[in-house]
Backbone as CSV, one residue per row, in Angstrom:
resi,resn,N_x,N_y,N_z,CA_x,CA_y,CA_z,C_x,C_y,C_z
1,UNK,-9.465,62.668,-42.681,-10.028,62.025,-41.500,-9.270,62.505,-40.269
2,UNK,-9.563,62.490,-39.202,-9.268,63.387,-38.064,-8.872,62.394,-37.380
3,UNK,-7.882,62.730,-36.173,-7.527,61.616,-35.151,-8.383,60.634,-34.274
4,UNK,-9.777,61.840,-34.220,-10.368,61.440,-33.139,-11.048,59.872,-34.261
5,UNK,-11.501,60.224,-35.143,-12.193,58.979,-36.412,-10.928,58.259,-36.080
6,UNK,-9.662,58.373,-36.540,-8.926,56.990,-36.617,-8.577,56.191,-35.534
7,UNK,-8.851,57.040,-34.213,-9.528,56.242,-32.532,-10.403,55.738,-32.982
8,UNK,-11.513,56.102,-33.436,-12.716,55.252,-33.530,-12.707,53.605,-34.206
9,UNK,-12.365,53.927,-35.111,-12.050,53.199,-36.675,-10.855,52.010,-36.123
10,UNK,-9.865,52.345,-35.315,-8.373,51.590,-34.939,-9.305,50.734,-33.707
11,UNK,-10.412,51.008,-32.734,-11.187,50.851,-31.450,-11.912,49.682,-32.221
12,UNK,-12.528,49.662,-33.296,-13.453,48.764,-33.696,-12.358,47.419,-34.527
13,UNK,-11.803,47.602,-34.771,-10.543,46.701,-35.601,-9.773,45.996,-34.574
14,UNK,-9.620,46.862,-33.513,-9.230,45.964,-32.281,-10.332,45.273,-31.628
15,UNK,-11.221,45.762,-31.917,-12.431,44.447,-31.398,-12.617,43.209,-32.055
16,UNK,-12.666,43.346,-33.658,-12.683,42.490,-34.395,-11.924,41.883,-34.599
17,UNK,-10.285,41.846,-33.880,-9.098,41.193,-33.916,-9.030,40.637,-32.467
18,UNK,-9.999,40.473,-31.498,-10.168,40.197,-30.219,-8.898,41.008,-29.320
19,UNK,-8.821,42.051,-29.800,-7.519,42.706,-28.727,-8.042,43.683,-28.031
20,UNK,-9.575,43.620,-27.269,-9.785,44.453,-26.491,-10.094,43.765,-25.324
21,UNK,-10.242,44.556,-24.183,-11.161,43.672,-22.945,-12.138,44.923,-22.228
22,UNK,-12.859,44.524,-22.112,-14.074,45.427,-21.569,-14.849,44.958,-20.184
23,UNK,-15.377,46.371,-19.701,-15.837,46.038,-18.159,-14.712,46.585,-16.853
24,UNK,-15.526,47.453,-16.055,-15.169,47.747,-15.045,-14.416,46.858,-14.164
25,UNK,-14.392,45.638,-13.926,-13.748,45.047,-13.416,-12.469,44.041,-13.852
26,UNK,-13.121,43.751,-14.849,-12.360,42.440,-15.832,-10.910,43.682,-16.372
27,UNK,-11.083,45.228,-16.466,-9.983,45.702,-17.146,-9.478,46.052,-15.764
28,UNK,-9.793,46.011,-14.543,-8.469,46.853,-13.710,-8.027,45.660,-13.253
29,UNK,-8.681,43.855,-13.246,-8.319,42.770,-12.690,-6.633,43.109,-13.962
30,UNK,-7.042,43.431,-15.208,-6.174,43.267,-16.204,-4.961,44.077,-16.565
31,UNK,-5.336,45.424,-15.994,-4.756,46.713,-15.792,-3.128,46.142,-14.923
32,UNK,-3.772,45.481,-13.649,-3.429,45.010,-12.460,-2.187,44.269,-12.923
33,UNK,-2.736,43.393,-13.721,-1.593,41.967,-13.912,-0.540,42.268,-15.614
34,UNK,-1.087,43.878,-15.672,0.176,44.085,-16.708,-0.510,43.654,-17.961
35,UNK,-1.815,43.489,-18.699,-2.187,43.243,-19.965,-2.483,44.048,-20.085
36,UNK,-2.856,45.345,-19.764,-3.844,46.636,-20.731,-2.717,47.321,-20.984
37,UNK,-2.187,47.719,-22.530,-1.109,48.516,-23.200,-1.580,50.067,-23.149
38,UNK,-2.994,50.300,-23.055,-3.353,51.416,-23.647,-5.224,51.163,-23.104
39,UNK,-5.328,52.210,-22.281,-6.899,52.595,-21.697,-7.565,53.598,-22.444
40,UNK,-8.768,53.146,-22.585,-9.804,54.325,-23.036,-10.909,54.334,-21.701
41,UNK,-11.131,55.590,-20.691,-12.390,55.973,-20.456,-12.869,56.628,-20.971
42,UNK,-14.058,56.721,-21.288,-15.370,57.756,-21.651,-14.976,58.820,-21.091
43,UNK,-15.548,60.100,-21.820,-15.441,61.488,-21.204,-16.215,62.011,-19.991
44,UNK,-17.308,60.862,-20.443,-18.480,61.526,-19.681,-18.824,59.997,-18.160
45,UNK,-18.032,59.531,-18.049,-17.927,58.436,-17.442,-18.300,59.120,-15.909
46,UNK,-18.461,58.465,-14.705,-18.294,58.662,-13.386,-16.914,59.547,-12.918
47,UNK,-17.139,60.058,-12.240,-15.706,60.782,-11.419,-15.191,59.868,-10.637
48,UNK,-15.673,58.927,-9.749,-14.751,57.824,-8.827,-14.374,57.264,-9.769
49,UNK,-15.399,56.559,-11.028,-14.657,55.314,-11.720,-13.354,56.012,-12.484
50,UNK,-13.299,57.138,-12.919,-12.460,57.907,-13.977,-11.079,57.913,-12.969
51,UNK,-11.253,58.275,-11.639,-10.132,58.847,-10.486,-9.554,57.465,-10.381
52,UNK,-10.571,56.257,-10.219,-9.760,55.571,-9.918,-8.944,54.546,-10.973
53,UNK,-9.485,54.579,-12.274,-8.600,54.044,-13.526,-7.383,55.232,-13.871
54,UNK,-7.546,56.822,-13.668,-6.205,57.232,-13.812,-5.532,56.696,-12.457
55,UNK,-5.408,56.688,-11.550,-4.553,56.691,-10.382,-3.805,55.386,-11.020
56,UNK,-4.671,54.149,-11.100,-3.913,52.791,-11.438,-3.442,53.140,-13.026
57,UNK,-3.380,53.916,-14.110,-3.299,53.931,-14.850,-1.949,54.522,-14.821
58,UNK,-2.125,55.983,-13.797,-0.545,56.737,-13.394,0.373,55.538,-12.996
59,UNK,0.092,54.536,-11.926,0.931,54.033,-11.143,1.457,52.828,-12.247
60,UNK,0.741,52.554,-12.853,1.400,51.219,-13.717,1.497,51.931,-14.737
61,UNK,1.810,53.207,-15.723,2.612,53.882,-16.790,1.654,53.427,-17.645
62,UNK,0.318,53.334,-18.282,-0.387,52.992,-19.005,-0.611,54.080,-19.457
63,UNK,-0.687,54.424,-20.990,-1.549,55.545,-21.630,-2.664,55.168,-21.695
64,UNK,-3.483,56.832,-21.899,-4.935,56.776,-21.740,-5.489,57.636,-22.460
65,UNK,-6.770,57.797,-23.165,-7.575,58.164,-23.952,-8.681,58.541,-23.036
66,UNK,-9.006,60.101,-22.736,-10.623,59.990,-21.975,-11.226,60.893,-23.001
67,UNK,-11.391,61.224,-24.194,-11.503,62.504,-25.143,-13.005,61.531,-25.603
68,UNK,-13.007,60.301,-25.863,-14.044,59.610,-26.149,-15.486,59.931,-25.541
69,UNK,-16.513,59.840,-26.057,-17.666,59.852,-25.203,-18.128,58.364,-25.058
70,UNK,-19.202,58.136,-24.208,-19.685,55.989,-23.743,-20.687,56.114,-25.070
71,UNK,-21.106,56.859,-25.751,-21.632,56.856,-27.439,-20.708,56.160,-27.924
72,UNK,-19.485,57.048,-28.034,-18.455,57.013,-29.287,-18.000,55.529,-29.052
73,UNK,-17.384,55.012,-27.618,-16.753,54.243,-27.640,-17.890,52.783,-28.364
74,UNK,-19.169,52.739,-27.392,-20.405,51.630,-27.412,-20.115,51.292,-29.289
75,UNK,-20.527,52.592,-29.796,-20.560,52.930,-31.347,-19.365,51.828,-32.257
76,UNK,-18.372,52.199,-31.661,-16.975,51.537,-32.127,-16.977,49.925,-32.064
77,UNK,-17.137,49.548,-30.702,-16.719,48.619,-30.671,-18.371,47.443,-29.991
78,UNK,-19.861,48.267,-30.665,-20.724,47.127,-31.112,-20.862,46.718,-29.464
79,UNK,-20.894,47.410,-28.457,-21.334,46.903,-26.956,-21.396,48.920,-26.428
80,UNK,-22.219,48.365,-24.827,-22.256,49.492,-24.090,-21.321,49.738,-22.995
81,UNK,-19.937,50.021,-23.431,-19.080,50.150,-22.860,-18.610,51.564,-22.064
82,UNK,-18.086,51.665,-21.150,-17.562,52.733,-20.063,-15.808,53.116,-20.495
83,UNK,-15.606,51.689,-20.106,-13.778,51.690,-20.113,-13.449,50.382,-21.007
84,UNK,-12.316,50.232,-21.506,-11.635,49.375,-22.420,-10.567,49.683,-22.988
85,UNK,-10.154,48.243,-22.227,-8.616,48.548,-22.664,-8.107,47.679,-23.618
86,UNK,-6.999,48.609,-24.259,-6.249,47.324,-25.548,-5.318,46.412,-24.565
87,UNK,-5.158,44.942,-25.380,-4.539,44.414,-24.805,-3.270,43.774,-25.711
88,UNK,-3.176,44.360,-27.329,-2.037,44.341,-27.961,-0.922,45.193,-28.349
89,UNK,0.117,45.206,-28.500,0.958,45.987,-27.977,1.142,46.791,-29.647
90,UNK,0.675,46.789,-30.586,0.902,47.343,-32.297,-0.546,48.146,-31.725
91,UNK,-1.554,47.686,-31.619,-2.751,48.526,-31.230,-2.311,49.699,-30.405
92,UNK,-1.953,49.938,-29.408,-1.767,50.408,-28.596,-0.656,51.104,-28.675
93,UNK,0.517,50.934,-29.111,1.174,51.860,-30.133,0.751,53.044,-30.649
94,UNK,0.020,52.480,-32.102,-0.939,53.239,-32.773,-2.059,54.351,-32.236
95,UNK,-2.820,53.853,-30.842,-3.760,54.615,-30.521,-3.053,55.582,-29.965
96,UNK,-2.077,55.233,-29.264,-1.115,56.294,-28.675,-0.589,57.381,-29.369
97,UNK,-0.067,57.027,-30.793,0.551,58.152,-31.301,-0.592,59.052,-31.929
98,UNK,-1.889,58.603,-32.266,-3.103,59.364,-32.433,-3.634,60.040,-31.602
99,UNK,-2.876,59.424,-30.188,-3.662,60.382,-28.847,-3.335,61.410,-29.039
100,UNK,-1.892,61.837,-29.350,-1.405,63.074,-28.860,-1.917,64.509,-29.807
């Protein structure tokens, strides 16, 4: 199984363990106040929305995942999602060392 599957597979397990939060707004309100461990945008997402989740993503040291497509992610985690972020810190760990 390949990294990019055990993103997928680790994305849906964190849904079903309620450790994600989803939505353009609700994740940078969250980004903001220090709960998102670990961001996923879509590959194929907007260029402002993408510019402006790395910039806050650079400035508050958050890793990030954009290798995903809004298929792959929707697919995973059972909604039509853009961006989503983990909000547990073993999740987010994990997705991290699969990022690289």
């Amino acid at each position: 199984m390949t990294n990019y599957n055990k993103i997928l597979n680790l994305l849906g397990i964190a849904r079903r363990a309620g450790k994600i939060i989803s939505g353009e707004g609700i994740v940078l309100n969250a980004v903001k106040k220090g709960k998102v461990k670990f961001l996923l945008i879509a590959s194929d997402a907007g260029a402002a929305t993408t510019k402006k989740f790395i910039n806050k993503t650079n400035y508050y040291q958050i890793p990030v995942n954009n290798k995903l497509t809004k298929s792959d992610i929707s697919d995973a985690i059972g909604q039509s999602r853009t961006i989503v972020g983990i909000t547990d810190n073993g999740f987010a760990r994990k997705l991290n060392e699969l990022n690289e």
